[in-house]
N, C-alpha and C positions, 0 to 999 in steps of 0.2 A: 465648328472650330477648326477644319480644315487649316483655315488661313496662314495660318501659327506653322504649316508643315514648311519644311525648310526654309523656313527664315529666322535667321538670325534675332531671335526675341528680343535679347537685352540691348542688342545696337539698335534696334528698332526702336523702342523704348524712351533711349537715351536721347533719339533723335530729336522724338514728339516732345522731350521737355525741355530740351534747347531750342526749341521754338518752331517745329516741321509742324505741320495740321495733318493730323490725321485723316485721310480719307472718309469715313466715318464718323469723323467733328471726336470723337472720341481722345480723353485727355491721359495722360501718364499712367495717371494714377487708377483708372479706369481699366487702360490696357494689363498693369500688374495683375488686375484682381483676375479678369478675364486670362489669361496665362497661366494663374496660380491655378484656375477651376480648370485648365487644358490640360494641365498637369497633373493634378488628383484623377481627373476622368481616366486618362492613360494607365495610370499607374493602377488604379481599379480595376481599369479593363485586363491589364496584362497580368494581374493577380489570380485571374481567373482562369488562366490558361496553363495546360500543362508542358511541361518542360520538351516534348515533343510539337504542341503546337508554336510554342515560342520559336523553335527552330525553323520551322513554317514561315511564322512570320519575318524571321531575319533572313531567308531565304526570298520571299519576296513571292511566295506560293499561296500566301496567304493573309487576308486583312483581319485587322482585330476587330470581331466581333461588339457591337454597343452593349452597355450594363442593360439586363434585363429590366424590359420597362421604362428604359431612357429612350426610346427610338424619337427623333423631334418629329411631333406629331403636328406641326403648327403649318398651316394652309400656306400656298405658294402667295394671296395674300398679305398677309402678316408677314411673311417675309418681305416682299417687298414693299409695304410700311416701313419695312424696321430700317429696308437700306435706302428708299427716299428720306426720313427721318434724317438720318446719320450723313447723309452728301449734303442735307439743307443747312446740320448744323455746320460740316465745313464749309460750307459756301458763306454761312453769318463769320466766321471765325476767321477768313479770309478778305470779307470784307471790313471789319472791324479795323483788323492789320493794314491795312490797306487807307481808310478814316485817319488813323491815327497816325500814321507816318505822314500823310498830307498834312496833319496839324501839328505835327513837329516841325516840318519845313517852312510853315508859312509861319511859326511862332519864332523861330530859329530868325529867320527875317528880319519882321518887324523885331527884334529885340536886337540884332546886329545894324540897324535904324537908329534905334531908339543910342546905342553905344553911339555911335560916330558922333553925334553932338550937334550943331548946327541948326538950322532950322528942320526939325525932323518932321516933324508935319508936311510938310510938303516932301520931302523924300520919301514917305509912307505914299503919299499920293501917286509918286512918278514911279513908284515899285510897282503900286497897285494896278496902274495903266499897262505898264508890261505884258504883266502878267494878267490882265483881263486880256488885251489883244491878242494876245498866246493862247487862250480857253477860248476865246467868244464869250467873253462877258463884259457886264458893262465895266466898268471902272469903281463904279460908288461897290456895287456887288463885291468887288475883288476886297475893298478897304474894308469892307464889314466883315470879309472874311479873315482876311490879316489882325483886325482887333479880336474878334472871336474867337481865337486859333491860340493867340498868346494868353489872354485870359483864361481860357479853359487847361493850357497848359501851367500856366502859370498859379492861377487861384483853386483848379481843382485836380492837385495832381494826381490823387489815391482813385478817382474818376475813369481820370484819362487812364492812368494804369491799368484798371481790369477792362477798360474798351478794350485797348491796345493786346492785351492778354484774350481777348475773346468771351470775357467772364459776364460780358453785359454788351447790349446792343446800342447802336446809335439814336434811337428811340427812349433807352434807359439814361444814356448820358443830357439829352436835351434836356430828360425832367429833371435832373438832378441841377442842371444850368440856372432852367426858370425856377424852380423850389427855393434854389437860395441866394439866389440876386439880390433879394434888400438885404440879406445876412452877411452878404461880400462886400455891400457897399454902403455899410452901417458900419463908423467909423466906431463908436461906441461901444462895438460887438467883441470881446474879445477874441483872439486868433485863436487860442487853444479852444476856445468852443465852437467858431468855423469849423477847425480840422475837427474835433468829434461829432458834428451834425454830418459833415462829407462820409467821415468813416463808417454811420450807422446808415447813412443812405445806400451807402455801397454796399455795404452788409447786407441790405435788404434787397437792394435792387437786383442783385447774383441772384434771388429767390424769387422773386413777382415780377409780373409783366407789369410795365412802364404805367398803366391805369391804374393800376394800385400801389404804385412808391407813389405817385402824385398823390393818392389820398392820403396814406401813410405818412408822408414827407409835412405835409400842412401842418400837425402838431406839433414832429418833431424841428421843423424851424420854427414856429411861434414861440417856442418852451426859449428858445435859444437868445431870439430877440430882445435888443436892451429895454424896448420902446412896449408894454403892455400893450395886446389887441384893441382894449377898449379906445386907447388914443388913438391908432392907428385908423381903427376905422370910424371915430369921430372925424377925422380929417380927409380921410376918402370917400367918405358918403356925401360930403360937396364936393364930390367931382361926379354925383349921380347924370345920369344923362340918356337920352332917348336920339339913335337915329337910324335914314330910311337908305339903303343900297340899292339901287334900281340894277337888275341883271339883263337879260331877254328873254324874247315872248312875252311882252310883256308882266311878268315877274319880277317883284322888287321883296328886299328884306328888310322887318326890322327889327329893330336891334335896341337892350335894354339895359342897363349897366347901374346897380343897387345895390342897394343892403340885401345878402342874400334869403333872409327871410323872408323879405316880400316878394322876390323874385322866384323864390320856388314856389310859396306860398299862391302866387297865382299862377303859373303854370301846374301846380299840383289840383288846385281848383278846376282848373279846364280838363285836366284827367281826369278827376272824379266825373264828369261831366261825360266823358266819352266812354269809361267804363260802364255807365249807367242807360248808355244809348239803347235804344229800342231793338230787336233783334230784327225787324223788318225796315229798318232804318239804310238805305244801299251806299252809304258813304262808309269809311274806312274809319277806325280809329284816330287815326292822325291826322283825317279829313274832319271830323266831328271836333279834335281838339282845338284845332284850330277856325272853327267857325265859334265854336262856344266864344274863346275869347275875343274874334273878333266884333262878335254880336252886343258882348257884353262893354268892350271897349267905344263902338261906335253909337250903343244907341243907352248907353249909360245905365240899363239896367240888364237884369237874365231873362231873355226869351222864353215864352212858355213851354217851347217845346226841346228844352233843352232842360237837362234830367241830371238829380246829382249834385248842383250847382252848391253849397254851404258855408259858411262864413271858416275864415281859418280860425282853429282852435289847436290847442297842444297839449296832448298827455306827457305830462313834463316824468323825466326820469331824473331821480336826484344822486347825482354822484360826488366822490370824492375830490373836494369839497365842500360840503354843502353850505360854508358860510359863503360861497358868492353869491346866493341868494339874499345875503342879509348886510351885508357891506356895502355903503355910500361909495356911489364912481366917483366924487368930485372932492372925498377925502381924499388929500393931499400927503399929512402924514401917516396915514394907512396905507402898511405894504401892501402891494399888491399883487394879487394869488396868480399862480405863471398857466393857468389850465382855464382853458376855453372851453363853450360849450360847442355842440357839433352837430349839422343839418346827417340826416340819411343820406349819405353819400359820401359825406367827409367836409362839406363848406363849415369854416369855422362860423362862431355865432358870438357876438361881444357880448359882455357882461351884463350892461345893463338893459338890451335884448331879450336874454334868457332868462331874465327878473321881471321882465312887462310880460312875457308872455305864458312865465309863472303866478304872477298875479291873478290871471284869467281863465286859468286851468281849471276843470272841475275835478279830472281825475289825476289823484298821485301815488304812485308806487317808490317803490325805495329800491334800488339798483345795488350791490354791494360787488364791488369789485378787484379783483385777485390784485396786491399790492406791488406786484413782481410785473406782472405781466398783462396789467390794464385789462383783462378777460372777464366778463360776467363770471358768477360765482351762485349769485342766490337773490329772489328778487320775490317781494314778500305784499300777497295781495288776497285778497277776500275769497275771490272764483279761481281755485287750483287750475281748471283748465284754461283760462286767460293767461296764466301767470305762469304759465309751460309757455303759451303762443309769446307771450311778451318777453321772457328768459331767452327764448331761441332765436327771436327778434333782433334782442341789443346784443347775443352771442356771434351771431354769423355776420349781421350786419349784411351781406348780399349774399347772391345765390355762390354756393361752397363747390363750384365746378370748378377744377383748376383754371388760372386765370381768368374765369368771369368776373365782371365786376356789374350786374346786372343789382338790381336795388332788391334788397328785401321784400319789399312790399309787394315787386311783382312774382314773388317765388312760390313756392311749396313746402311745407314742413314733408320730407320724403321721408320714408321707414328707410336705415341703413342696410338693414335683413328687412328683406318686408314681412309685415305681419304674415300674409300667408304661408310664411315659413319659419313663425313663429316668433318673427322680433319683436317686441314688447314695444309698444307706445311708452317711449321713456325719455327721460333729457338726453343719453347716452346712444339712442337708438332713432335718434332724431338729427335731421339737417336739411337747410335749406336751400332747393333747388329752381331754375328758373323754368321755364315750362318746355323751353324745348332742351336742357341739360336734363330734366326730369327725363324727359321719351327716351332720351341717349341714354343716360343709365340702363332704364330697362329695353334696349331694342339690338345693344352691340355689346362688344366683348369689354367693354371697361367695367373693373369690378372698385368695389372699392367696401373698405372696413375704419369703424371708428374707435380711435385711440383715446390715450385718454386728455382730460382738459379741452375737449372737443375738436381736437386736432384728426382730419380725415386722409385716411392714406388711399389713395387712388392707383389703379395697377391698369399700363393701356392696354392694348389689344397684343403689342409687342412686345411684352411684358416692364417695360420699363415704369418705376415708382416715382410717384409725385406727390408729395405732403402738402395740405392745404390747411394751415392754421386760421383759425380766428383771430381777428387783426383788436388789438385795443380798441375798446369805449371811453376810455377814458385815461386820468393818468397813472402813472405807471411809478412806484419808489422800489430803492432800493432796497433787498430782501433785508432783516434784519434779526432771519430763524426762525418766523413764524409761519407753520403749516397753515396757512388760510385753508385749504384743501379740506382741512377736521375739525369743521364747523359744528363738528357734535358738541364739543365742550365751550362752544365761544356762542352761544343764539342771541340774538339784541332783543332789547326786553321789548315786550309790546306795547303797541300807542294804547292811548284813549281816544276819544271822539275830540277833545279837548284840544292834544297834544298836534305843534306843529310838525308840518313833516318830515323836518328832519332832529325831531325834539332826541328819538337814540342813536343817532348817527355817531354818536362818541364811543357808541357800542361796537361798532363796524374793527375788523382788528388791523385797517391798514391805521399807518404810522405816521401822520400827517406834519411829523418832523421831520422824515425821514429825506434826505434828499429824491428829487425828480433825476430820473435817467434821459 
């Protein structure tokens, strides 16, 4: 805390929130707390001293002693993590300011264009040309960039704002670009729900890395859209299409553009397929994946020596709603429910989709989820220990290392405390990790502990905190007082052998009038 010695703290302060960048990427409100805790340390220290050594120290004979036991024991290391860390984050927060003042000038532009009247098109053009042969770019570049520049100013201001502020990175702004492009240019859409999908993106995107507002982002503009999923992607699935990129070395790509069900569905297939490879087998994961389906593509059935290969099937999880399962797509006067169903990853899934491949299912569980906050809750199945793996499953949805966005499927149910030091195999004491954020946990200094609602708090090596919540399964209503949480007094009564799956679903205590957030 040196740093703090003769310097002017509050004009310091005052600077970084009139818009200075902190050396350290560090913000205002940051530097106060850090200040406030230089100041208790001092005033601790110099409590301890007697009024002779005080004279000591104002004499300059003498330095104040650290509180017993505070000596910072933290390795030359970890130091400098902490001030690589802190120059990185100014360096994002500089180039952000720097982003965003370019797309004020070039939007400032084209809108002083668009003002003059005339033939503006072609003035947009002969700007564009300028100012490409000023860069070294071409000319079409410069115009893409001139329309891009106004529009993201223009339609996503709350956006551009926390770029421009340093609150999100240039990688956070794109997704939020592409996430809501048919929502900005869906004339149907109203404006005041534009501007509330932009502000909860922004909300989120301050919080997650850019992988994860694109999954997140997918629900929250579908909910938003005039035009239900189901239409949507009745009318995008004929523009299904297959094609080949020839690169070098002989090396060409291709390329496949579907319904995302069958597209994962058979790349999931060629996984299964490589994960079951022989362990004397000298080709690589990603070398076996890709033969399996080229084998399987080229000679129209599965090679014998290819392992794992089985038809796709779906252990359907039934959630709120579960009359999408039971409702005609092609009733006309039947409103239509605003909640899709969702691939492992985040790929939305149309209606009548996750009804075919509900019909075909053998196994079903029943999913009950927090009505507030879209979060698993309770998930009710024959084999308790299944029903922990499948709970922790639709809870984490990918491996819970900050910013991973690696799949479930490839992770580890990890002990938060490990068992050998006596963490209980519990829902509480359980999260999913990927194999190599598993090693890191246990190999370096990041510690981390779990809150509750499965929310995991993470601590780096440099001691700074990172909360990693569980992202919604599903949809999400407004609270309306019910503890979902004290599930003691509220249990859904039990099936029969008889009853359909979701025959007590009416038991479940979200509020299915309740408005979608």
């Amino acid at each position: 805390m040196d740093e703090w010695s003769g310097l002017d703290a509050e004009e310091y302060i005052a600077s970084i929130r009139a818009g200075a960048i902190d050396p350290r990427g560090r913000t205002a409100d940051e530097l106060e707390e850090e200040l406030a805790a230089y100041d208790r340390d001092w005033a601790e220290r110099l409590a301890l001293l007697s009024d002779a050594q005080v004279e000591e120290v104002i004499a300059g004979r003498m330095e104040v002693p650290p509180l017993p036991g505070t000596i910072d024991a933290r390795s030359e290391h970890v130091r400098a993590l902490d001030a690589v860390a802190g120059r990185m984050r100014a360096i994002e927060q500089r180039r952000a300011r720097l982003e965003a003042e370019e797309r004020e000038v070039l939007a400032a532009e084209l809108q002083r264009l668009r003002d003059a009247g005339g033939d503006s098109g072609m003035a947009v053009k002969e700007s564009a040309s300028v100012l490409a042969a000023e860069l070294r770019l071409s000319d079409r570049a410069m115009e893409r960039k001139l329309v891009e520049a106004w529009t993201t100013v223009t339609d996503l201001p709350a956006a551009h704002a926390s770029h421009k502020a340093g609150r999100i990175t240039g990688t956070h702004l794109r997704a939020i670009e592409q996430a809501t492009e048919a929502l900005r240019t869906d004339p149907a859409v109203d404006p005041a729900d534009r501007a509330r999908v932009e502000a909860e993106l922004v909300e989120i995107a301050e919080r997650v890395t850019p992988s994860q507002l694109r999954s997140r982002a997918r629900r929250i503009v579908d909910r938003a859209m005039a035009e239900p999923l189901q239409r949507r992607h009745d009318r995008a699935v004929e523009q299904r299409r297959a094609w080949v990129e020839d690169g070098d070395d002989g090396i060409s790509t291709l390329s496949l553009s579907g319904p995302s069900v069958t597209i994962h569905g058979a790349f999931n297939r060629a996984t299964d397929a490589a994960r079951a490879k022989p362990k004397d087998d000298p080709r690589t994961f990603d070398q076996y994946r890709f033969d399996a389906l080229m084998e399987t593509l080229l000679t129209g059935q599965t090679p014998e020596d290819l392992h794992g290969i089985n038809p796709i099937s779906a252990t359907v999880t039934v959630t709120i709603p579960a009359t999408e399962l039971l409702k005609r797509s092609d009733d006309e006067d039947e409103p239509q429910l605003r909640f899709s169903g969702a691939l492992e990853g985040g790929a939305l899934v149309d209606a009548a989709t996750v009804r075919a491949l509900a019909s075909e299912t053998i196994t079903w569980e029943r999913l009950f989820l927090h009505p507030v906050t879209g979060v698993p809750v309770a998930v009710d199945t024959y084999k308790p220990n299944r029903a922990m793996r499948r709970w922790l499953q639709r809870r984490d949805g990918r491996c819970r290392w900050p910013g991973c966005t690696n799949r479930v499927s490839r992770a580890d149910a990890d002990h938060t405390i490990a068992h050998a030091d006596g963490g209980p195999t519990s829902i509480r004491n359980l999260a999913h990790l990927c194999r190599r954020h598993h090693l890191m946990k246990h190999a370096t200094a990041w510690t981390v502990r779990q809150l509750d609602q499965g929310v995991l708090e993470w601590t780096s090596p440099t001691g700074k905190i990172y909360l990693d919540e569980p992202e919604p399964a599903g949809p999400a209503f407004v609270d309306r007082g019910v503890d979902i949480w004290d599930l003691s007094s509220h249990q859904p009564a039990q099936c029969t052998a008889s009853d359909p799956p979701w025959a007590h679903l009416k038991d479940c205590t979200c509020d299915l009038a309740g408005a979608a957030r």
